[in-house]
Rosetta silent file (secondary structure, phi, psi, omega in degrees, C-alpha in Angstrom):
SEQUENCE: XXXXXXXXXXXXXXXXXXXXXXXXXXXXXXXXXXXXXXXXXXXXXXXXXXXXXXXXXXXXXXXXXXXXXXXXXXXXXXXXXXXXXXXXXXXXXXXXXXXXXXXXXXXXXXXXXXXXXXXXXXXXXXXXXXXXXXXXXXXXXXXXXXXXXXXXXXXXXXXXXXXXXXXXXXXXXXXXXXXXXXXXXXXXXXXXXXXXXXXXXXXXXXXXXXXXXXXXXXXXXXXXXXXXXXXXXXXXXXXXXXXXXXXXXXXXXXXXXXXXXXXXXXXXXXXXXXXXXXXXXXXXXXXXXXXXXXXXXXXXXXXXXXXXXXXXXXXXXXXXXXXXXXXXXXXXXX
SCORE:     score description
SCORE:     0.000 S_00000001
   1 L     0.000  121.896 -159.295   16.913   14.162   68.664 S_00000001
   2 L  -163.734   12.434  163.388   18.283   14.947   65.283 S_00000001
   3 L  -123.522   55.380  168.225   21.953   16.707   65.483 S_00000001
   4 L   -80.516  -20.009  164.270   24.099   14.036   65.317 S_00000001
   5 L   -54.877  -16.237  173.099   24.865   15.130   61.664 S_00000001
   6 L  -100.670    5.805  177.889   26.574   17.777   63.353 S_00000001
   7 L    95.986   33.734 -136.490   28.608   15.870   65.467 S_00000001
   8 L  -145.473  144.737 -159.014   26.750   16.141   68.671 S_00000001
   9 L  -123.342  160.246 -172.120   25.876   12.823   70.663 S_00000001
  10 H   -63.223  -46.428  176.962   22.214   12.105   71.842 S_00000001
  11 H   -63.364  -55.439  143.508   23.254   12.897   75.193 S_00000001
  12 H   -15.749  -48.008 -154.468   24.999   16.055   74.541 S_00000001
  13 H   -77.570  -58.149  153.661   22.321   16.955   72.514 S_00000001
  14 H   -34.487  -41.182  159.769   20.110   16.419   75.473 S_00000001
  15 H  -103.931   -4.835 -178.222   21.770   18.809   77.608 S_00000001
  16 H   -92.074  -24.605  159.623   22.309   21.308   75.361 S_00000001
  17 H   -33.158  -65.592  177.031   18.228   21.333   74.656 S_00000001
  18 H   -26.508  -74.863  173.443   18.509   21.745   78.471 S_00000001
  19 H   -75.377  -24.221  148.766   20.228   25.080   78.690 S_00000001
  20 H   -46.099  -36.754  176.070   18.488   26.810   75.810 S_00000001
  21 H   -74.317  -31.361 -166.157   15.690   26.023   77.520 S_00000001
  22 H  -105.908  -36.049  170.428   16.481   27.239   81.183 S_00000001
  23 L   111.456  -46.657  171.197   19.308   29.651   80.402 S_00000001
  24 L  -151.205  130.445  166.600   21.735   29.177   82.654 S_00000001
  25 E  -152.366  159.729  154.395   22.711   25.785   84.731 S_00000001
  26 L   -65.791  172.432  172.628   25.568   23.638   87.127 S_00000001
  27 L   -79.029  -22.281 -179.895   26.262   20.278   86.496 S_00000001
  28 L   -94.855    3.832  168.952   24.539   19.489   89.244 S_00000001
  29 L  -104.082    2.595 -176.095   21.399   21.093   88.399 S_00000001
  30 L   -97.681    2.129  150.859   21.166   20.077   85.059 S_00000001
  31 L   -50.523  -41.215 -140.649   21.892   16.011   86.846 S_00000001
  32 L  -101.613  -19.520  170.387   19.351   16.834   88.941 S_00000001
  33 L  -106.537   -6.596  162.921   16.487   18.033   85.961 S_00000001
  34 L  -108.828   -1.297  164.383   17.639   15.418   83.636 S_00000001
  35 L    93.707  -11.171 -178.400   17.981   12.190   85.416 S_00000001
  36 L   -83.099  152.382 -171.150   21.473   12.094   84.435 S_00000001
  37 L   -48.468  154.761  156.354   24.518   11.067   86.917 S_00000001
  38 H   -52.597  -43.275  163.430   26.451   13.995   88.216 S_00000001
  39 H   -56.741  -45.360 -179.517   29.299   12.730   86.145 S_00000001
  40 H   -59.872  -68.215  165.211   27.585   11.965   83.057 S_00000001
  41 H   -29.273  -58.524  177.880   26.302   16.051   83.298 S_00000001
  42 H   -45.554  -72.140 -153.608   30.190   17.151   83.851 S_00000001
  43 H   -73.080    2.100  178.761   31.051   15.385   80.617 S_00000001
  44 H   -99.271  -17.798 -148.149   28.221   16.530   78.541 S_00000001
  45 H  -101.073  -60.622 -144.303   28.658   19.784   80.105 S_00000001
  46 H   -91.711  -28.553 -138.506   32.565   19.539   79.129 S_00000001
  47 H  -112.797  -57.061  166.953   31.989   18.022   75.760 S_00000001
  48 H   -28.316  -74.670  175.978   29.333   21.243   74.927 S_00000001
  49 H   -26.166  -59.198 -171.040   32.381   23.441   76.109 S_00000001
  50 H   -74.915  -39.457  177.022   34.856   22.152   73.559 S_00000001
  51 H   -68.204  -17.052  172.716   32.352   22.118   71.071 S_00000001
  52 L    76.351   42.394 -171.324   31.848   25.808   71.244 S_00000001
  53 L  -121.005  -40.924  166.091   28.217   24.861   72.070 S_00000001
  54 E  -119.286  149.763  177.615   28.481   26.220   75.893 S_00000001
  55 E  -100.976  175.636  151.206   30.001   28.669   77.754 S_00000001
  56 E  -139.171  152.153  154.182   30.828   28.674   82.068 S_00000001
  57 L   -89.596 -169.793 -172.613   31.951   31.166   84.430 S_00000001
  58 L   -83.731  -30.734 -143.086   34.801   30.998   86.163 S_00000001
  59 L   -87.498  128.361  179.973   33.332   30.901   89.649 S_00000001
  60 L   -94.801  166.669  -22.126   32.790   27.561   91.023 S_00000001
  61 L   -64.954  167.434  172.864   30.587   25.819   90.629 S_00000001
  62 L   -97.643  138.771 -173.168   30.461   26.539   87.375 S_00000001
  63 L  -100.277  128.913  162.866   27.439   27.535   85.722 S_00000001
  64 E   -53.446  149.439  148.046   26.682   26.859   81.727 S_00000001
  65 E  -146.213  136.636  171.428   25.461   28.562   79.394 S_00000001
  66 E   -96.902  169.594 -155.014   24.455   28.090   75.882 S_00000001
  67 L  -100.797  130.806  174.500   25.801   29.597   72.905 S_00000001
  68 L   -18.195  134.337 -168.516   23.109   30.695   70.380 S_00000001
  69 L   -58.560  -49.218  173.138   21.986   27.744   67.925 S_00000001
  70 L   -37.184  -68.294 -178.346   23.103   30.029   64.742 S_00000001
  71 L   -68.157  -50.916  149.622   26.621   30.541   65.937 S_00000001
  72 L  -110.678   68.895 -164.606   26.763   26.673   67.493 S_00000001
  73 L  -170.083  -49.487 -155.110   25.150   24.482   65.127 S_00000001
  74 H  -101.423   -0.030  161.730   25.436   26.261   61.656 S_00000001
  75 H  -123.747   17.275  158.522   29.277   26.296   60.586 S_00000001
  76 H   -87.496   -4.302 -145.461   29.809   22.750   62.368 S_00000001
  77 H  -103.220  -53.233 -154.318   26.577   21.676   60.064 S_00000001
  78 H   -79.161  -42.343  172.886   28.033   23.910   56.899 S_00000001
  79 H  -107.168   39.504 -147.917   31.449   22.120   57.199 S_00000001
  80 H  -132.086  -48.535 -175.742   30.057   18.718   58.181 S_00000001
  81 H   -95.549   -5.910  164.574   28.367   19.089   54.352 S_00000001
  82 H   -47.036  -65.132 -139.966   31.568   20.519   53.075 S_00000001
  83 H   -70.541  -48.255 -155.839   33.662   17.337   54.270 S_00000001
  84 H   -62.013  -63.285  160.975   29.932   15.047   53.078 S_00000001
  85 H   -35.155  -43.956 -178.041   30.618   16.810   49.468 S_00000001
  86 H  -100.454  -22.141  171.598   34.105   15.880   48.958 S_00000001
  87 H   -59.185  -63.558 -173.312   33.436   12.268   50.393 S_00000001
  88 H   -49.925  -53.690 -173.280   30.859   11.734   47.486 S_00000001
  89 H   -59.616  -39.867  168.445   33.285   13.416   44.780 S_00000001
  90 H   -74.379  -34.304  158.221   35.777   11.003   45.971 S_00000001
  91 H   -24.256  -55.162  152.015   33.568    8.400   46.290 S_00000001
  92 L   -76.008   -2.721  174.459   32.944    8.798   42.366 S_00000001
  93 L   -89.660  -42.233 -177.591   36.191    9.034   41.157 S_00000001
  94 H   -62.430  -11.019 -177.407   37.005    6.152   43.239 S_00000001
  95 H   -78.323  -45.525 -166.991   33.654    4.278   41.857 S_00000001
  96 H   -81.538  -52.986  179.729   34.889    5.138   38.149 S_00000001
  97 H   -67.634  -26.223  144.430   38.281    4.079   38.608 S_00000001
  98 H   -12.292  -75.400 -156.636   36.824    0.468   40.150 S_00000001
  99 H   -63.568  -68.480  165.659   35.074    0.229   37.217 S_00000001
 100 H   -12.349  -76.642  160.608   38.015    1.302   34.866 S_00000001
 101 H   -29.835  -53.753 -154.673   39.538   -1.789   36.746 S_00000001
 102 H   -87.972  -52.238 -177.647   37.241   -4.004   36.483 S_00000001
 103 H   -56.018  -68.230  177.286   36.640   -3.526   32.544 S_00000001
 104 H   -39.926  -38.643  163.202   40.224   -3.920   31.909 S_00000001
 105 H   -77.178  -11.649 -170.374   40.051   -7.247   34.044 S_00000001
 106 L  -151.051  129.663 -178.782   36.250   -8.577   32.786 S_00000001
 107 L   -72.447  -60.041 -170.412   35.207   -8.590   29.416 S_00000001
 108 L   -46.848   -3.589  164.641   31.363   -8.675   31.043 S_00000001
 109 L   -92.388    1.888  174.409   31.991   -5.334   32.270 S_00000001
 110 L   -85.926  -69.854 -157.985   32.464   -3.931   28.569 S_00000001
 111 E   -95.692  147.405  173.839   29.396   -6.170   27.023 S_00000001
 112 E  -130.348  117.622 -163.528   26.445   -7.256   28.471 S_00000001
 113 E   -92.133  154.086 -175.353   24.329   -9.977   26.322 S_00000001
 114 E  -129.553   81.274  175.947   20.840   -9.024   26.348 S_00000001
 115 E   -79.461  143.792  173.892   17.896  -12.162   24.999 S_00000001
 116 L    74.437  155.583 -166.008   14.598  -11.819   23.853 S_00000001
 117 H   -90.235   -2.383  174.874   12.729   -8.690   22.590 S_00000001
 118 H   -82.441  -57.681 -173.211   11.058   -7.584   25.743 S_00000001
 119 H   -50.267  -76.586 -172.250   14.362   -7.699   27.510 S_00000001
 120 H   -30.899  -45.584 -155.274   15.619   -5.309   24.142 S_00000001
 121 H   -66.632  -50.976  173.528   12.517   -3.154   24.348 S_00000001
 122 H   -45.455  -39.953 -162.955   13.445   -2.464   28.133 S_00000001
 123 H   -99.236  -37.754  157.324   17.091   -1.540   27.713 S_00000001
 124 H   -25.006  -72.921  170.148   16.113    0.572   24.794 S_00000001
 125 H   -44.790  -39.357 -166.093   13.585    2.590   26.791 S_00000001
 126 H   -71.523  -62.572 -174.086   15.997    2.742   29.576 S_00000001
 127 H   -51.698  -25.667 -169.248   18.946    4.356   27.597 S_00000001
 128 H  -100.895  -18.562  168.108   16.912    6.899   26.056 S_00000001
 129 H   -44.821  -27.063 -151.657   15.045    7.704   29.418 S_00000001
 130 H  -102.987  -36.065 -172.272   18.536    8.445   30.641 S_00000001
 131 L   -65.945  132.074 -168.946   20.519   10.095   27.608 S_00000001
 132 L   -92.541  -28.083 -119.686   21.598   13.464   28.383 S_00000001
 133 L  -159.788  -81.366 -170.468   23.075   14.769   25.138 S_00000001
 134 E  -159.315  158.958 -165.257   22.598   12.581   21.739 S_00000001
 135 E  -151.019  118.215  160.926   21.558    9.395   20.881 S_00000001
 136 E  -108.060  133.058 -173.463   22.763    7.685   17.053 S_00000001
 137 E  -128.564  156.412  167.330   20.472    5.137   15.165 S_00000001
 138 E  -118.699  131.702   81.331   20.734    2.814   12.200 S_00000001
 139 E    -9.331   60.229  172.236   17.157    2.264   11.453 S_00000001
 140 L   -76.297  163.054  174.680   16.880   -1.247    9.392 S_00000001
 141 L   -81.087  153.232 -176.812   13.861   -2.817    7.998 S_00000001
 142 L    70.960   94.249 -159.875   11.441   -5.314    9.527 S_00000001
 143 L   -83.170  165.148 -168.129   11.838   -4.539   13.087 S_00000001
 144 L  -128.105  -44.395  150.925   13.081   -6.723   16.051 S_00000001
 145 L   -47.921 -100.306 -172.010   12.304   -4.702   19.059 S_00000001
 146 L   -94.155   98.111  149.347   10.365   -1.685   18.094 S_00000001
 147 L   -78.704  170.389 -161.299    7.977   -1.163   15.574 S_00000001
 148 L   -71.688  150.011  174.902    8.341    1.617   13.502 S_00000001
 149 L    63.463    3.541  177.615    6.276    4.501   14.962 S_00000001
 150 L  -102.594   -0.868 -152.076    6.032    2.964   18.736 S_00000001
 151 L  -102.212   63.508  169.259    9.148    4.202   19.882 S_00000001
 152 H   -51.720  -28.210  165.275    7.435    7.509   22.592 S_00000001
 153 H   -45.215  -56.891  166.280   10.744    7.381   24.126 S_00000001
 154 H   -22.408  -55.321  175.630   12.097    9.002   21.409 S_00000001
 155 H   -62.909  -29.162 -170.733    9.466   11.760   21.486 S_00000001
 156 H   -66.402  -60.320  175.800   10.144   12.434   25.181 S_00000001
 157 H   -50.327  -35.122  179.520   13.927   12.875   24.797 S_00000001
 158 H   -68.258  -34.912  169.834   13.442   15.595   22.018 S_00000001
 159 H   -54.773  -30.665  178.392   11.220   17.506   23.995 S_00000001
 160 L   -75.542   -6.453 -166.709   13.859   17.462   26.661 S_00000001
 161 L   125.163  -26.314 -169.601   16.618   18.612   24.128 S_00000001
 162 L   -48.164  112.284  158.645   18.131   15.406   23.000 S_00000001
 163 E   -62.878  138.091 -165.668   19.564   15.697   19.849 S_00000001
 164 E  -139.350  121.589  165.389   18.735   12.331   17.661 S_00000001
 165 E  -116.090  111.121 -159.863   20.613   11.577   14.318 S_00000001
 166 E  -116.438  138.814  168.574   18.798    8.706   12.600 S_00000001
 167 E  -138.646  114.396  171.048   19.913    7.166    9.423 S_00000001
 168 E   -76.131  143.286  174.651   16.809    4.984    7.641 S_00000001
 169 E  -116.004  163.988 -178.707   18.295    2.597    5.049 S_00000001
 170 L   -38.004  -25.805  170.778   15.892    1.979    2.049 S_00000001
 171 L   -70.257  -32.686  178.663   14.256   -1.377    2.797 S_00000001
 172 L   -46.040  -31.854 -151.296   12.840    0.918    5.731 S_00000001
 173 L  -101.595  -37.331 -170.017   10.579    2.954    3.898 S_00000001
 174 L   -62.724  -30.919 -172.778    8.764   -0.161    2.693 S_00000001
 175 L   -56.996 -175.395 -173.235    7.205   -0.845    5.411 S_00000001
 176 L  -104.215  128.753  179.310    3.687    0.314    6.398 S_00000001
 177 L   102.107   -2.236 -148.387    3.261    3.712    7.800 S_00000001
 178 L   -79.923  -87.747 -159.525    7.012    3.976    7.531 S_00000001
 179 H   -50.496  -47.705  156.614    7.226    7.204    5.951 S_00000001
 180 H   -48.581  -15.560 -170.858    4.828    8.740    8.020 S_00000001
 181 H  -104.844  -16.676  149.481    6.348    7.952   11.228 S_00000001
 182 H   -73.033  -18.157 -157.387    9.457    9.699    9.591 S_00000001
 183 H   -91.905  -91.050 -178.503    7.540   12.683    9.059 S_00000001
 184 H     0.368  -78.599 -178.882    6.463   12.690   12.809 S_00000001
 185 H   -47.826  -28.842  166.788    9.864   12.234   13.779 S_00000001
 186 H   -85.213  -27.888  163.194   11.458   15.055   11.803 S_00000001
 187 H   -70.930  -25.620  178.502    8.710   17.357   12.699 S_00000001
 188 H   -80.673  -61.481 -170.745    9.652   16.674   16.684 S_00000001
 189 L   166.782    9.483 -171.245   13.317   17.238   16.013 S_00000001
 190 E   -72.179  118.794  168.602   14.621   14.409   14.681 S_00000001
 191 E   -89.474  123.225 -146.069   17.420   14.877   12.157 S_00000001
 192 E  -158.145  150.264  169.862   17.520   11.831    9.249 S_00000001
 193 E  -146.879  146.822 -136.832   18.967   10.560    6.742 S_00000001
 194 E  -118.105  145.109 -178.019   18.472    8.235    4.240 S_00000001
 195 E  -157.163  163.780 -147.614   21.265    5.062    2.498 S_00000001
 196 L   -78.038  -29.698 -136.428   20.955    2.453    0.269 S_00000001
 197 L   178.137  140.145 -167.781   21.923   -0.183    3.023 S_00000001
 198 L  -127.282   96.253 -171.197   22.620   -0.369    6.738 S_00000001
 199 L   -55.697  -10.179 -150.917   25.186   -3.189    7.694 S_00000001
 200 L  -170.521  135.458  168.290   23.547   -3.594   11.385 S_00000001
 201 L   -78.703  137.531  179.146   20.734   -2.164   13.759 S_00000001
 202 E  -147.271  133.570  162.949   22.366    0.205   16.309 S_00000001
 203 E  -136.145  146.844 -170.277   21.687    3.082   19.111 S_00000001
 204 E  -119.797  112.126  165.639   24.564    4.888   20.612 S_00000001
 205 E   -81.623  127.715  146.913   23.418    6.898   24.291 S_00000001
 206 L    28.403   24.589  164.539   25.651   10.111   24.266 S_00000001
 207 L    82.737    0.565 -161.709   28.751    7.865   23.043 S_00000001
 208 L  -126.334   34.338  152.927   29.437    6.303   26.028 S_00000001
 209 E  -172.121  146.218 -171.866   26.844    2.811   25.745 S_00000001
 210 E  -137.776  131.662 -177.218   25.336    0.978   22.571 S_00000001
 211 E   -96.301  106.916  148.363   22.410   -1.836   22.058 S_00000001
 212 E  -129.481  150.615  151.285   23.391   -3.613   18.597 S_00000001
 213 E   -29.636  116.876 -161.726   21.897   -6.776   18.102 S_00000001
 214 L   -85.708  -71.467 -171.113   24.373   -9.695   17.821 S_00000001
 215 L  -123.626  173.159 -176.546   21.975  -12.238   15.236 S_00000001
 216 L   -51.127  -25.239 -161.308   18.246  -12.065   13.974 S_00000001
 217 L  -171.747  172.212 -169.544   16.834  -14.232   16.453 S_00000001
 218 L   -79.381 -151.424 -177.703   17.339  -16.372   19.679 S_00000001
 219 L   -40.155  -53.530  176.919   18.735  -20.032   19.960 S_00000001
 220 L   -96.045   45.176 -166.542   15.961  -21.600   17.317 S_00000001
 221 L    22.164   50.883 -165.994   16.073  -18.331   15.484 S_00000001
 222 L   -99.071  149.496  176.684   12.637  -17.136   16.327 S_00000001
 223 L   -69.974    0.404 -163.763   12.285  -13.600   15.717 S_00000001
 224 L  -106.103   18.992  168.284   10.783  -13.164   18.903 S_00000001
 225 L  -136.540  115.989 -121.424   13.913  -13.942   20.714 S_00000001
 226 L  -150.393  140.001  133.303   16.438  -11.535   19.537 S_00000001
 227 E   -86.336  132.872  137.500   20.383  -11.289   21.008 S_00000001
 228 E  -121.455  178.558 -170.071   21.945   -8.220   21.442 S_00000001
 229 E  -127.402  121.450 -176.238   25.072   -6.485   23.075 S_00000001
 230 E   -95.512   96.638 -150.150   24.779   -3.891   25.680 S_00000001
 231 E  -107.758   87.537 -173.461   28.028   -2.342   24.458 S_00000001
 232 L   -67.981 -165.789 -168.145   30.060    0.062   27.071 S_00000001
 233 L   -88.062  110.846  161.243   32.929    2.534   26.729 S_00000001
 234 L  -161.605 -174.973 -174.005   35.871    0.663   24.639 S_00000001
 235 H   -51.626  -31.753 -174.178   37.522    0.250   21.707 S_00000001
 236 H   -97.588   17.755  140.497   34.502   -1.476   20.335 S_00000001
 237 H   -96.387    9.118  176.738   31.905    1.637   20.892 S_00000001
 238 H   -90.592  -48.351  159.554   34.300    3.777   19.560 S_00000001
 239 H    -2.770  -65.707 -172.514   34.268    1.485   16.615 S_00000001
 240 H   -89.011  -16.961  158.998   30.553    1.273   16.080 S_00000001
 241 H   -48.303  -53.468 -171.852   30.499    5.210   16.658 S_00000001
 242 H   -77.723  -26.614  149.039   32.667    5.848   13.931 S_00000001
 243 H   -46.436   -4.240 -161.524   30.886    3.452   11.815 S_00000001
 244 H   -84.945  -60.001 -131.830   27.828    5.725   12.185 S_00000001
 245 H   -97.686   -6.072  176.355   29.423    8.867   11.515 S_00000001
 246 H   -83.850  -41.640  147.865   31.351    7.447    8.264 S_00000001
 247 H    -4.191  -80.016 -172.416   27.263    6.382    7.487 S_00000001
 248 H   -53.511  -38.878  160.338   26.396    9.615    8.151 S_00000001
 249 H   -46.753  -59.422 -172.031   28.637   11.526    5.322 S_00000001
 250 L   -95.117   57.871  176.308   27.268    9.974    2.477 S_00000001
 251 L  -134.740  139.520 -176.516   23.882    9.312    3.630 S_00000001
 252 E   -61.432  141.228  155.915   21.095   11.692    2.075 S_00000001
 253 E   -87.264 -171.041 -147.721   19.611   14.249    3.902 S_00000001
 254 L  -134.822  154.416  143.510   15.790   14.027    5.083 S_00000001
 255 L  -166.938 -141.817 -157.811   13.297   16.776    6.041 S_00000001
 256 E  -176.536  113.920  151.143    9.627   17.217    5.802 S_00000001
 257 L   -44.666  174.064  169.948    8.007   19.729    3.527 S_00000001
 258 L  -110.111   21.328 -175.372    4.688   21.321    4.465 S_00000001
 259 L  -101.897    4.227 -150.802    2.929   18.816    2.219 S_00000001
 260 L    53.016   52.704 -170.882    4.493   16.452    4.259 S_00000001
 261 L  -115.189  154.063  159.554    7.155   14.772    2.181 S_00000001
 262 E   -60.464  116.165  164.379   10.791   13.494    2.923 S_00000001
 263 L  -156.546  152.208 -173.106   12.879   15.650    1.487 S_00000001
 264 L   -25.926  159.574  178.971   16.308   17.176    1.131 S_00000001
 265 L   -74.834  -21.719 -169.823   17.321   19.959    3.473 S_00000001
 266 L   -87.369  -16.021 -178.010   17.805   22.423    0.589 S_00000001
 267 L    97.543  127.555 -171.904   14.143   22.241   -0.265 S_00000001
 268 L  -101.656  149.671  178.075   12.111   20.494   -2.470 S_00000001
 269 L    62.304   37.062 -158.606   10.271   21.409   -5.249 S_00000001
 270 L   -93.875   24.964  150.764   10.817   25.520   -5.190 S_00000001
 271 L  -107.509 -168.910 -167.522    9.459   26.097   -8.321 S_00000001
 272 L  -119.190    1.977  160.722    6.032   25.628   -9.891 S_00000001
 273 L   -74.276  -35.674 -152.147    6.688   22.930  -11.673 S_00000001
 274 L  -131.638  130.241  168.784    6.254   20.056   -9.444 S_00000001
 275 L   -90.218  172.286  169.711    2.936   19.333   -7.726 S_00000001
 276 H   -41.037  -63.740 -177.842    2.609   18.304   -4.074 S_00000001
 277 H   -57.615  -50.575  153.740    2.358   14.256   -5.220 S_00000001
 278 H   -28.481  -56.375 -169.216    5.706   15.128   -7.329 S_00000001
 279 H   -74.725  -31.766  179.837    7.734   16.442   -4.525 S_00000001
 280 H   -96.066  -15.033  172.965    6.751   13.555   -2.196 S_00000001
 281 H   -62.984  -36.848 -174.210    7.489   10.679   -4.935 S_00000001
 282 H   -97.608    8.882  157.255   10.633   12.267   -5.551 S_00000001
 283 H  -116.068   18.994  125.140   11.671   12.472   -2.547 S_00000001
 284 H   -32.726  -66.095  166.983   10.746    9.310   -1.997 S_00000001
 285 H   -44.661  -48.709 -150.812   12.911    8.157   -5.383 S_00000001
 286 L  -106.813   -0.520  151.358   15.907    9.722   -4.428 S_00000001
 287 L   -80.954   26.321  154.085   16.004    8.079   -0.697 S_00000001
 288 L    83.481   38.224 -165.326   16.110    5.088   -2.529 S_00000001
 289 L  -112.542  148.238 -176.153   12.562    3.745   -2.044 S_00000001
 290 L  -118.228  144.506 -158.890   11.357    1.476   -4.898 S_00000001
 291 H   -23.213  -70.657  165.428    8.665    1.918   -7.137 S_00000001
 292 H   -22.258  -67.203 -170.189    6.055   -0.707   -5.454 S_00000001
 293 H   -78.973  -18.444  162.506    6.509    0.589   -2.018 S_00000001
 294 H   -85.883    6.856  170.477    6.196    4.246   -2.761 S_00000001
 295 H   -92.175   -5.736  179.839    3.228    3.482   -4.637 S_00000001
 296 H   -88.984  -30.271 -166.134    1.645    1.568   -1.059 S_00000001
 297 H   -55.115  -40.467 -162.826    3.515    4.406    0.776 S_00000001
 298 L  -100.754  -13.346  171.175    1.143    6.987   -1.314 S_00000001
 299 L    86.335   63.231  162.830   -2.199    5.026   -2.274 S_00000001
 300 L  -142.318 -169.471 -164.805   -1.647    5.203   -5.797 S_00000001
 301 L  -123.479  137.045  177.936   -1.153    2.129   -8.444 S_00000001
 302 H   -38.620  -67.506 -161.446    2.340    1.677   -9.772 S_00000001
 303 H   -43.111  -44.478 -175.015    1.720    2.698  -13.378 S_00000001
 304 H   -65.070  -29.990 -174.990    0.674    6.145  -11.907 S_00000001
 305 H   -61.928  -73.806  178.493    3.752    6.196  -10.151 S_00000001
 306 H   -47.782  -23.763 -168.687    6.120    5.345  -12.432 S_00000001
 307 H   -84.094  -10.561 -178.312    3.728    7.984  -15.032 S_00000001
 308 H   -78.485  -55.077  175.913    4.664   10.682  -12.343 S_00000001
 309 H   -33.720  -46.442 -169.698    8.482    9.640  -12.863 S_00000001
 310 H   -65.212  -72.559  179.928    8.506    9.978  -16.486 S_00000001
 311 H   -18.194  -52.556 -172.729    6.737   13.409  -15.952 S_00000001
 312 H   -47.516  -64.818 -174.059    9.690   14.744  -13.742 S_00000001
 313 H   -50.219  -11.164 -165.850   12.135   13.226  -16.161 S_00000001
 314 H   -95.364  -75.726  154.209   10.960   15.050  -19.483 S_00000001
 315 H    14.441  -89.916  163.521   10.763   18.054  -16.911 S_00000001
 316 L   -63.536   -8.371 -145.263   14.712   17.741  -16.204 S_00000001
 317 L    26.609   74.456 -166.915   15.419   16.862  -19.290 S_00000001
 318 L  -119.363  144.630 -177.390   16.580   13.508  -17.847 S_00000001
 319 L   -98.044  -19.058 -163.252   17.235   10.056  -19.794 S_00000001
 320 L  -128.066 -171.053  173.991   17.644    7.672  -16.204 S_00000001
 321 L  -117.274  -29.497  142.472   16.200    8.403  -12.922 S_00000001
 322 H   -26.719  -56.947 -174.445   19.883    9.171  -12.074 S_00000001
 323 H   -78.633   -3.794  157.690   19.926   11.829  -13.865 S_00000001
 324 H   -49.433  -51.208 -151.778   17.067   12.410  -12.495 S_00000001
 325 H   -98.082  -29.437  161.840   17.926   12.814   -8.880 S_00000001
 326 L   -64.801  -18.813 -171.782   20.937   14.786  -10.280 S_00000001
 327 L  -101.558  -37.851  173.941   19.132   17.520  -12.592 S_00000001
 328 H   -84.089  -29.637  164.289   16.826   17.600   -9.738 S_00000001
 329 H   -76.048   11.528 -176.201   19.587   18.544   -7.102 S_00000001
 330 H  -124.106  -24.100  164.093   20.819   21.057   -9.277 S_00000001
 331 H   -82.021  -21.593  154.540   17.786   22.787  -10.104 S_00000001
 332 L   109.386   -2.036  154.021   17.638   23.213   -6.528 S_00000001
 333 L   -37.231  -35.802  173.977   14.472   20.597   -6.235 S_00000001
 334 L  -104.220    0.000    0.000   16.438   18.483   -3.534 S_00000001
């Protein structure tokens, strides 16, 4: 028995099985093959009738018949999922506006505190499992969550389309494996960019919820208990959006050479001047990475580093490493 989604009662249902099967029947013979009362048959019989499910003659008694399943079953079914369609659509507006309510009335329905780094690592995963659109990061150094290069969500969303606008701030790059795991990321789709300094850690799902990290650590400040703020749509994600995106103007752009270096979007190195180990130091240098750690980033010994700097600069005819990173954006190296 299965068409009560159509409006059709078990018994009903029961008799109407009946006369498809037989063809034609009275109430009292279809009482008399179904076990049911003579009355109970009239009203099933009666019910059919109204339903545009059976037919009778005129003649007493009257005999049923039923009306092809196609004709009475498929446009009470079709506007049975009509009506089931517009319940749900109201259902969600009425769901959203709840909610609406309820935020305006409960702070805990904007923010949600989040402890401990497992707990982060979960709501992390979750939001990017789920973001449809775009997803904005501040990228700080020494990680709380997520080490650098462990983050496969990431990889997953771009394959689906996600657009991801990352901004690394310079302490970032020291770490180890750092730059590579930018390189990855920019080769998948990732677009980055690089600033001297990051005021906060942050990811923004498609604008409308944000994880930033309220302090360094839990109660006794161990790093392995972390607070953050699961931060929904209000005045304060619009906030930390637009904190991104003023970030994002002045923050250098990033790409990835075929030597594999960080490097400006305009292209690095497009003369013959500058070897492969040039092009990735300086674009190293001019995201703000300091001498020591681009010489661990690249296996070399500072002194070499710094003798590759000098090199550039006599190159540009540069007196600073400002004038460096300027003489080099103008020559059309960055």
């Amino acid at each position: 028995m299965s068409l009560e989604a159509a409006g059709v009662s078990v018994t009903e249902e029961f008799v109407y099985r009946h006369l498809v099967t037989t063809g034609r029947s009275s109430a009292q013979d279809v009482a008399e093959r179904t076990g049911l009362s003579f009355a109970e048959a009239e009203q099933a019989l009666g019910a059919l009738s109204a339903k545009g499910m059976a037919s009778h003659t005129d003649v007493l008694p009257r005999h049923f018949h039923a009306t092809p399943p196609d004709v009475a079953l498929m446009p009470r079914l079709k506007r049975n999922a009509d009506a089931l369609d517009l319940a749900r659509a109201e259902a969600t507006s009425l769901l959203q506006a709840y909610r609406d309510t309820m935020r305006r009335q409960d702070a805990s329905e904007l923010i949600e505190v989040i402890i401990g780094a497992e707990a982060l690592r979960q709501h992390l995963r979750h939001i990017q499992a789920s973001v449809q659109d775009e997803m904005l990061w501040f990228c700080k150094a020494q990680y709380v969550a997520m080490p650098s290069g462990s983050n496969s969500s990431e990889f997953e969303a771009l394959a689906r389309g996600v657009r991801y606008r990352v901004l690394y701030e310079k302490a970032f790059f020291d770490d180890t494996g750092a730059v590579d795991n930018v390189v990855a990321g920019v080769r998948a789709g990732e677009v980055a960019r690089a600033v001297p300094h990051l005021p906060l850690r942050l990811a923004v799902a498609d604008r409308a919820i944000a994880v930033c990290p309220l302090v360094p650590g839990g109660p006794q400040g161990s790093p392995d208990e972390p607070t953050a703020a699961l931060v929904r749509d209000s005045n304060l994600l619009a906030a930390l959006i637009a904190l991104f995106e003023r970030y994002w103007e002045d923050a250098v752009p990033l790409d990835v050479d075929d030597s594999g270096a960080v490097a400006g979007t305009d292209g690095v190195g497009s003369g013959d001047q500058l070897s492969a180990t040039d092009r990735r130091l300086l674009s190293l240098l001019v995201a703000g990475v300091a001498d020591k750690a681009i010489a661990t980033q690249m296996g070399l010994s500072r002194r070499t580093v710094q003798r590759h700097i000098q090199h550039m600069m006599e190159l540009a005819g540069a007196a600073t490493r400002m004038q460096l990173a300027w003489q080099a954006a103008r020559r059309g190296w960055l």
